[in-house]
N, C-alpha and C positions, 0 to 999 in steps of 0.2 A: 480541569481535572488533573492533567500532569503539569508542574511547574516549569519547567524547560521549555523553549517555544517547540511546536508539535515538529517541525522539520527535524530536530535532535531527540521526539522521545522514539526508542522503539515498541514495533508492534507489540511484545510480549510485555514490557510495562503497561504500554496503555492496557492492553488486554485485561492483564493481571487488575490494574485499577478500575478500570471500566465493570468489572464483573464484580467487585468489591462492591462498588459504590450505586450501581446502578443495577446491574443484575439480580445481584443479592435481595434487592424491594421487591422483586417481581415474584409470582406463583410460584411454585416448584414446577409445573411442566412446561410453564412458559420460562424459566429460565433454562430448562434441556433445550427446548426450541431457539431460544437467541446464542447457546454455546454450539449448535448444530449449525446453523448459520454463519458465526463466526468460524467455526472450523472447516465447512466450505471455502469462503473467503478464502482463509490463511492456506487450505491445501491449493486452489487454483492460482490466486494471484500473489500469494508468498511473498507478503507483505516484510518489510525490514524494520521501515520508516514509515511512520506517519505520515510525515511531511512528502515520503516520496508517493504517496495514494494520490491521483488524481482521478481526473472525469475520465481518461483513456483507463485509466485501471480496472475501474468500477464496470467501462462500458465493455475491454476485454472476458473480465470477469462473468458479467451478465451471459456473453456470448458462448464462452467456456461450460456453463452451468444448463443452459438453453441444449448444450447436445448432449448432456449426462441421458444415463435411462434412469426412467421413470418406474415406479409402481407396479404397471401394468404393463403385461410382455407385449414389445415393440412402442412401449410409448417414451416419449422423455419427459424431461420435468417441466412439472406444471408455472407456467409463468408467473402465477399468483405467487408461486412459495419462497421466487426466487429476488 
């Protein structure tokens, strides 16, 4: 996707290219749903670097998202969506 090895692209490139290239194929309401996703991601774990995303990221992230609220008064978010 981006030519630079991923450790040197930043998030906002890939992002930008990611949703070019990939996004852009998909529904119109499934791409609101994968840029609502991404912009979770990017507010909780405030990606810079590609290359700096790992498994602790991902699994911080998870955790972070896991105590948001939900939908429904007093619930949080559902683990499917996340």
């Amino acid at each position: 996707m981006c030519r630079s090895g991923p450790e040197r692209v930043t998030w906002n490139k890939f992002r930008t290219e990611y949703e070019q290239k990939v996004v852009s194929k998909h529904e119109r309401s499934t791409q609101e749903q994968i840029r609502i996703g991404l912009d979770h991601f990017e507010r909780i774990a405030r990606p810079v670097r590609v290359g700096t995303i790992t498994r602790k990221t991902i699994d911080n992230y998870i955790v972070q998202r896991r105590k948001e609220r939900g939908r429904k008064k007093g619930s949080t978010v559902s683990p499917s969506i996340i």
